[in-house]
N, CA, C and O atoms as a GROMACS GRO file, in nm:
protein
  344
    1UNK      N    1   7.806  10.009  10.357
    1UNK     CA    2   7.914   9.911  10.348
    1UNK      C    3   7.970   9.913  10.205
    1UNK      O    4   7.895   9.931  10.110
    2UNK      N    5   8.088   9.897  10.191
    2UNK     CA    6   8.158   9.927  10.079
    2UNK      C    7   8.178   9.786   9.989
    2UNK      O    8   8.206   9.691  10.063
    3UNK      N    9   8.169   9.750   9.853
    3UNK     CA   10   8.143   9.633   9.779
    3UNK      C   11   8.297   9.614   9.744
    3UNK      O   12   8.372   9.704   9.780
    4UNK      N   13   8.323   9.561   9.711
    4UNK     CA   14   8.486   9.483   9.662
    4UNK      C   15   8.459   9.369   9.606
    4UNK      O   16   8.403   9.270   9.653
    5UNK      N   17   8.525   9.400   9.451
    5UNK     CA   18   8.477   9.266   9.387
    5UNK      C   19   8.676   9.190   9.373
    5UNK      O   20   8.783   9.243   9.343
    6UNK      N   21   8.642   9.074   9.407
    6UNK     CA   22   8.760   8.964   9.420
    6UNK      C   23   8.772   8.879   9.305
    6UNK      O   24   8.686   8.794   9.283
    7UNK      N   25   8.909   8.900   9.201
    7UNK     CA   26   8.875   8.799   9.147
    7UNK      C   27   8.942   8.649   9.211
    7UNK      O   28   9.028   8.632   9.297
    8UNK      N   29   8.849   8.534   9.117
    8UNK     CA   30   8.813   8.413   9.213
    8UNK      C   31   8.884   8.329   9.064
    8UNK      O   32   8.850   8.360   8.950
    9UNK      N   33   8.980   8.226   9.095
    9UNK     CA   34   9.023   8.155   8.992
    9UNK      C   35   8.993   8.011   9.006
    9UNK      O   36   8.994   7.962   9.118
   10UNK      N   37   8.964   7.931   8.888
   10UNK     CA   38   8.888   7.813   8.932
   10UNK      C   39   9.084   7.764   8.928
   10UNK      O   40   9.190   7.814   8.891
   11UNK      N   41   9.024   7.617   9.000
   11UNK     CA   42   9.104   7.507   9.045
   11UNK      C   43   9.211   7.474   8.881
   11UNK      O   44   9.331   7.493   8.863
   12UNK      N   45   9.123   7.430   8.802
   12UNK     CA   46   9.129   7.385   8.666
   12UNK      C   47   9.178   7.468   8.566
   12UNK      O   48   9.232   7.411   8.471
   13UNK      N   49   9.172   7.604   8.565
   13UNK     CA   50   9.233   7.672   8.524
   13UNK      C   51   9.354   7.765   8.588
   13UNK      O   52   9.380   7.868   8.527
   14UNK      N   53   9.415   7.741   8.686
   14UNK     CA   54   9.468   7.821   8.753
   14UNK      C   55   9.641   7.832   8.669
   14UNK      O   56   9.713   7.931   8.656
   15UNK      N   57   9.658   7.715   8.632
   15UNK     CA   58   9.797   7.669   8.531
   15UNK      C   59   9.791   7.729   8.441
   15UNK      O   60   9.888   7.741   8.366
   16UNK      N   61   9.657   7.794   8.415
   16UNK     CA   62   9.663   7.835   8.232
   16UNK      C   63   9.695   8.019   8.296
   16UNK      O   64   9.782   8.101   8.264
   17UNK      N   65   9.587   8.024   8.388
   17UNK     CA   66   9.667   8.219   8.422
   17UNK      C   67   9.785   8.234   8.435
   17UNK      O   68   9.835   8.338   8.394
   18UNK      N   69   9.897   8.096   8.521
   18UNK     CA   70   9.986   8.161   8.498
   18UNK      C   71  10.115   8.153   8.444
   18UNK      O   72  10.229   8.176   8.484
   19UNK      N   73  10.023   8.082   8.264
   19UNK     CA   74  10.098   8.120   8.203
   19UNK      C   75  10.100   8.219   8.095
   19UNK      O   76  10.187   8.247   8.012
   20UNK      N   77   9.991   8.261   8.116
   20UNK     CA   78   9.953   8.433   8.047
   20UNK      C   79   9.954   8.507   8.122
   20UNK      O   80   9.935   8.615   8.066
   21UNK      N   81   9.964   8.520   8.228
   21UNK     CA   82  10.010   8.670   8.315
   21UNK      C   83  10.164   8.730   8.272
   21UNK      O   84  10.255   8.658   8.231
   22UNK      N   85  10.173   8.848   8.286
   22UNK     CA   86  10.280   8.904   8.325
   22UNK      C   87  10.377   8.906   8.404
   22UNK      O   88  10.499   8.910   8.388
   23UNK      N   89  10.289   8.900   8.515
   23UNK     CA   90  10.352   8.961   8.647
   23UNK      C   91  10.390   8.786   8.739
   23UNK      O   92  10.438   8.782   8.853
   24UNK      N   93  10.368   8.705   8.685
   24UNK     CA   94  10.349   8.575   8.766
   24UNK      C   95  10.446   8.542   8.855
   24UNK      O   96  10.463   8.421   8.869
   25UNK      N   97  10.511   8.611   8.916
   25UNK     CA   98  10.638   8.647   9.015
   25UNK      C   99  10.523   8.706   9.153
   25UNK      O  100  10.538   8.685   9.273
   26UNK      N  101  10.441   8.763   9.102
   26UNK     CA  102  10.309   8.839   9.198
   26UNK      C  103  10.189   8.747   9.249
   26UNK      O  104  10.105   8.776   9.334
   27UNK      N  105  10.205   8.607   9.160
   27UNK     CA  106  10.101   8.512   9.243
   27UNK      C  107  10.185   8.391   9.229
   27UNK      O  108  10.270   8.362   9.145
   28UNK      N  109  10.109   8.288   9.400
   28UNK     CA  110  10.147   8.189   9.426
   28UNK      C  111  10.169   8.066   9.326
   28UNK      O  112  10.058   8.036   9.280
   29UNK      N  113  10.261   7.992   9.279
   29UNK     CA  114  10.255   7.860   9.189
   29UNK      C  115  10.195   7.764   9.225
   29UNK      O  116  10.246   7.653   9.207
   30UNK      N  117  10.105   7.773   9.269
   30UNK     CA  118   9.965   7.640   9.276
   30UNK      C  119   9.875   7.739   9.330
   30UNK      O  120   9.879   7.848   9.387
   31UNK      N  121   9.786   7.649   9.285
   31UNK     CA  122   9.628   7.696   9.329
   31UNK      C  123   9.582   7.682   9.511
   31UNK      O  124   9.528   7.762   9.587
   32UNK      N  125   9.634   7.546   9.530
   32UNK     CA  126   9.596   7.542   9.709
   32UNK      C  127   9.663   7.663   9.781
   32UNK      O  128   9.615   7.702   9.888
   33UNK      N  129   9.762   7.718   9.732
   33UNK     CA  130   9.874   7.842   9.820
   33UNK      C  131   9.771   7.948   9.791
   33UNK      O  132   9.721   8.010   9.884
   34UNK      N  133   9.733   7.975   9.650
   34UNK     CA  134   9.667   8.097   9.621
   34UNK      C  135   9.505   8.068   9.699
   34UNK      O  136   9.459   8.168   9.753
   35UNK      N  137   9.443   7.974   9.704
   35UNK     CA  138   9.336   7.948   9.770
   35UNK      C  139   9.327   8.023   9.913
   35UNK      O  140   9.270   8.122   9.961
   36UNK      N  141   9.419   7.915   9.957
   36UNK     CA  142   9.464   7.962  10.122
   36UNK      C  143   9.464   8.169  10.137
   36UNK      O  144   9.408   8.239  10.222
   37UNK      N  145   9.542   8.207  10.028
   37UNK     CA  146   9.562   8.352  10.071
   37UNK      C  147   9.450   8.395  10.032
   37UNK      O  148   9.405   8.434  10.140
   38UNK      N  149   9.353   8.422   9.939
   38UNK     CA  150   9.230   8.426   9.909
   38UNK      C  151   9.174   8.472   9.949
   38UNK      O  152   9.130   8.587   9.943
   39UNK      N  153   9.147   8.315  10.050
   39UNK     CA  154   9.018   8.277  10.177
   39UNK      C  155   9.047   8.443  10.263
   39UNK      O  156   8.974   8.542  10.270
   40UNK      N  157   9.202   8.412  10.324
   40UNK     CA  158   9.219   8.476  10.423
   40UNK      C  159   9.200   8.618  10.401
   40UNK      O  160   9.154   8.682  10.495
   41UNK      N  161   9.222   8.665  10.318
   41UNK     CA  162   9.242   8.793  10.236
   41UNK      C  163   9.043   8.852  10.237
   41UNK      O  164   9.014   8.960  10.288
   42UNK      N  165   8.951   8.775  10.184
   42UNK     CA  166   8.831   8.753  10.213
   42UNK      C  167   8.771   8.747  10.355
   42UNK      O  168   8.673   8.809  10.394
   43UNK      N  169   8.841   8.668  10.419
   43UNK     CA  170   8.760   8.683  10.558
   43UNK      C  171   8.824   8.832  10.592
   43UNK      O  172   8.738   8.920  10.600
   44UNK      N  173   8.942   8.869  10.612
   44UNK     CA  174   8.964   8.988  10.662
   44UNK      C  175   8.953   9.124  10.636
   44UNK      O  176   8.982   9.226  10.699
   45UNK      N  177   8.874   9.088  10.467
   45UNK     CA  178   8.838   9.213  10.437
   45UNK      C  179   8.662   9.254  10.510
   45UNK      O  180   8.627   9.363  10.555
   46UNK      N  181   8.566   9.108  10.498
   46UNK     CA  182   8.452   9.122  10.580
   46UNK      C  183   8.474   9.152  10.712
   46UNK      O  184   8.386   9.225  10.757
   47UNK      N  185   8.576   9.116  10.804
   47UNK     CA  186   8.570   9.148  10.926
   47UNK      C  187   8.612   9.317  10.896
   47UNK      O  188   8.583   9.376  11.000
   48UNK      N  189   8.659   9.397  10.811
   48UNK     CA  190   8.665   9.489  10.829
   48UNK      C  191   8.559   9.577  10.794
   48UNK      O  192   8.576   9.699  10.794
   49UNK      N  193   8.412   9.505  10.752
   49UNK     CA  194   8.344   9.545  10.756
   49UNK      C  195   8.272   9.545  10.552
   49UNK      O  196   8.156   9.574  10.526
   50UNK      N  197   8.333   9.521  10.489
   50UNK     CA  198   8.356   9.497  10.347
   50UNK      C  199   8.239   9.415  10.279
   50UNK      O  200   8.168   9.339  10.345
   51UNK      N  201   8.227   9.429  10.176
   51UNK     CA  202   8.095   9.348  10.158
   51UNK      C  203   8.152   9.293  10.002
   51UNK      O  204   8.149   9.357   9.896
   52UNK      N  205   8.200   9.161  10.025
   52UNK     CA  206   8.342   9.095   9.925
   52UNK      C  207   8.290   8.970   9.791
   52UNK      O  208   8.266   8.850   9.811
   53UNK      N  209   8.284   9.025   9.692
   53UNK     CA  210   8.179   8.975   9.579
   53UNK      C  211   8.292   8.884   9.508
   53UNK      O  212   8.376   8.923   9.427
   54UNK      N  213   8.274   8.747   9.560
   54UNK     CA  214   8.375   8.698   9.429
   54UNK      C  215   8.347   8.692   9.287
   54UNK      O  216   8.245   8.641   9.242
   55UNK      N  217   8.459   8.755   9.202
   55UNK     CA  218   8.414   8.691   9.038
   55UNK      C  219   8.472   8.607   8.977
   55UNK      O  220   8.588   8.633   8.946
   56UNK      N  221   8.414   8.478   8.938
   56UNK     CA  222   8.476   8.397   8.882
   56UNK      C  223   8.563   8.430   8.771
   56UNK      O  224   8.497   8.501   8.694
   57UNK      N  225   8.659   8.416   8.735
   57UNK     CA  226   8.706   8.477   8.617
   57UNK      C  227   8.764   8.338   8.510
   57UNK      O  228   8.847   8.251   8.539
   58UNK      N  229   8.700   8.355   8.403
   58UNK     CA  230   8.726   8.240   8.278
   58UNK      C  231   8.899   8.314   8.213
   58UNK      O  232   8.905   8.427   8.163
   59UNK      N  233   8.993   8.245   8.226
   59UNK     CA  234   9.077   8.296   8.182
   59UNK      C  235   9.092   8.302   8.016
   59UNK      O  236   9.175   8.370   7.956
   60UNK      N  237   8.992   8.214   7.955
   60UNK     CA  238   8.965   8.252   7.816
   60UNK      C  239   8.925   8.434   7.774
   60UNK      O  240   8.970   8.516   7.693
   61UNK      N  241   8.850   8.435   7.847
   61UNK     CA  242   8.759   8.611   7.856
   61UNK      C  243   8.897   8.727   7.925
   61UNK      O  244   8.900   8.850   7.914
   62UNK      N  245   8.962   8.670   7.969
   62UNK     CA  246   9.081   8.761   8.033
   62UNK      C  247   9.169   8.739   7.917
   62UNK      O  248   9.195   8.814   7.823
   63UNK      N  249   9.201   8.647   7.938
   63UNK     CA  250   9.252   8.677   7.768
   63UNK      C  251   9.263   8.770   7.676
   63UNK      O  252   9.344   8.856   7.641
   64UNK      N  253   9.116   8.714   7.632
   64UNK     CA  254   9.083   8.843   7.484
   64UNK      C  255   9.042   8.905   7.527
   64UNK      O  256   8.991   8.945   7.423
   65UNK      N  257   8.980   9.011   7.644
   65UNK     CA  258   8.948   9.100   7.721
   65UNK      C  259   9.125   9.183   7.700
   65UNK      O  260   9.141   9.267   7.612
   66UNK      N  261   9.192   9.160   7.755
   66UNK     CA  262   9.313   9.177   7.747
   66UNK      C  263   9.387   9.240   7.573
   66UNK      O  264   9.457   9.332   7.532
   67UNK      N  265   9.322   9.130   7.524
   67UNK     CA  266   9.385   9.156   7.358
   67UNK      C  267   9.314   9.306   7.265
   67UNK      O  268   9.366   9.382   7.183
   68UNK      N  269   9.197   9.300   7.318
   68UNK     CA  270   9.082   9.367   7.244
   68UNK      C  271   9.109   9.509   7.322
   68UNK      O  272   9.078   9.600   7.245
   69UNK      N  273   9.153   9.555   7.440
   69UNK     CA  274   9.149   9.667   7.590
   69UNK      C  275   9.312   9.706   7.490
   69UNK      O  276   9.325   9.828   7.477
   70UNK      N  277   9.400   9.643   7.440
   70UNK     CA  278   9.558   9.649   7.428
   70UNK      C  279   9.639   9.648   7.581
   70UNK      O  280   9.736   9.708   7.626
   71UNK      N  281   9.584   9.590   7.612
   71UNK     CA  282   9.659   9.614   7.787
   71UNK      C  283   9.673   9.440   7.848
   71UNK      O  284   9.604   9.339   7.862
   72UNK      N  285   9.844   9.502   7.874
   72UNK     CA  286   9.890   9.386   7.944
   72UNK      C  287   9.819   9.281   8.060
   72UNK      O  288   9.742   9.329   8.143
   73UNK      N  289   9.844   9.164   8.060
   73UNK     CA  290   9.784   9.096   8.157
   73UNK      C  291   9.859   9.094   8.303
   73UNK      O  292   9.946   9.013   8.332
   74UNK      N  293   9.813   9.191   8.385
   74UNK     CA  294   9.881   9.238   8.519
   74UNK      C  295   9.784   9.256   8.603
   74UNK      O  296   9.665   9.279   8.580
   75UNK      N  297   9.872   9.236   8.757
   75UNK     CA  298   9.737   9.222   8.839
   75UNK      C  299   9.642   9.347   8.859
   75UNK      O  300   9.532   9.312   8.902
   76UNK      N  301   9.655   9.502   8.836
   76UNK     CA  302   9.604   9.619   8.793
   76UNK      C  303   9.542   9.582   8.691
   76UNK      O  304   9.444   9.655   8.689
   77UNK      N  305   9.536   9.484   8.566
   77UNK     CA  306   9.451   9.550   8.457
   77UNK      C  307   9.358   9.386   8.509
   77UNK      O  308   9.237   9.391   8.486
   78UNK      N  309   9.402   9.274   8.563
   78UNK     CA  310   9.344   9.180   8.585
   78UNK      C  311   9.236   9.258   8.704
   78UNK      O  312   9.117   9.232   8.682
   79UNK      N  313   9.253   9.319   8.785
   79UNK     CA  314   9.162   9.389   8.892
   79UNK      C  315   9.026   9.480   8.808
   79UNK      O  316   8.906   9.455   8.809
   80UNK      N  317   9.089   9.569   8.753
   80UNK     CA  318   9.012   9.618   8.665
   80UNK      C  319   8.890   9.501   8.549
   80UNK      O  320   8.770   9.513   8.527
   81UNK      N  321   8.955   9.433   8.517
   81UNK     CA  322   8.861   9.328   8.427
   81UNK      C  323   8.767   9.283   8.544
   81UNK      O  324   8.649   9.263   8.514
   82UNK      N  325   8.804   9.266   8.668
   82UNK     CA  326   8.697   9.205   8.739
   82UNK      C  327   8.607   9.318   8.781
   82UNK      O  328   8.484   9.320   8.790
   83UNK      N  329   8.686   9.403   8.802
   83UNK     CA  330   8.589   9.564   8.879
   83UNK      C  331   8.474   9.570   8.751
   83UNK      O  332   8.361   9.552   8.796
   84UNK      N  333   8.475   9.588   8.622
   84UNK     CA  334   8.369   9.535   8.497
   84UNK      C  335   8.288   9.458   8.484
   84UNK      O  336   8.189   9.473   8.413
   85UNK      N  337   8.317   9.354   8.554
   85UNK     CA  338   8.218   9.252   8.569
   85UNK      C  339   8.124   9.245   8.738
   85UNK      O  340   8.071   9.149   8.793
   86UNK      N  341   8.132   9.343   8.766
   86UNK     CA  342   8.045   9.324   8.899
   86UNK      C  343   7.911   9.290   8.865
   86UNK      O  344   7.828   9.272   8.954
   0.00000   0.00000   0.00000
């Protein structure tokens, strides 16, 4: 079974990603919308058989993860920061 790591954004910080992202045209403006797709996005990757690791992600550490890498905050280099932390 194949691992997929998800990143997982808390409630409380979700205002602060997006206003350091890039791309923020690419995720939902509240947290309950992005929740909802998530979930669903999660269940349907296990029903496909997936074995789906959420990572919490501190948007402080994405941040300077970000600053220190020289690479933009986008959902490719945001994927990658989580694929690192498995």
């Amino acid at each position: 079974m194949d691992n997929i790591a998800i990143a997982w954004y808390k409630r409380d910080e979700y205002d602060k990603l997006l206003r350091v992202i890039i791309d923020k045209d690419s995720m939902p403006l509240n947290y309950d919308t992005w929740f909802e797709i998530a979930t669903v996005a999660i269940e349907d990757l296990k029903n496909q058989g997936f074995d789906v690791k959420k990572i919490v992600v501190d948007v402080d550490e994405l941040i300077e993860w970000c600053r220190v890498m020289k690479k933009e905050n986008t959902a490719k280099n945001r994927a990658l920061f989580v694929s690192l932390r498995r």
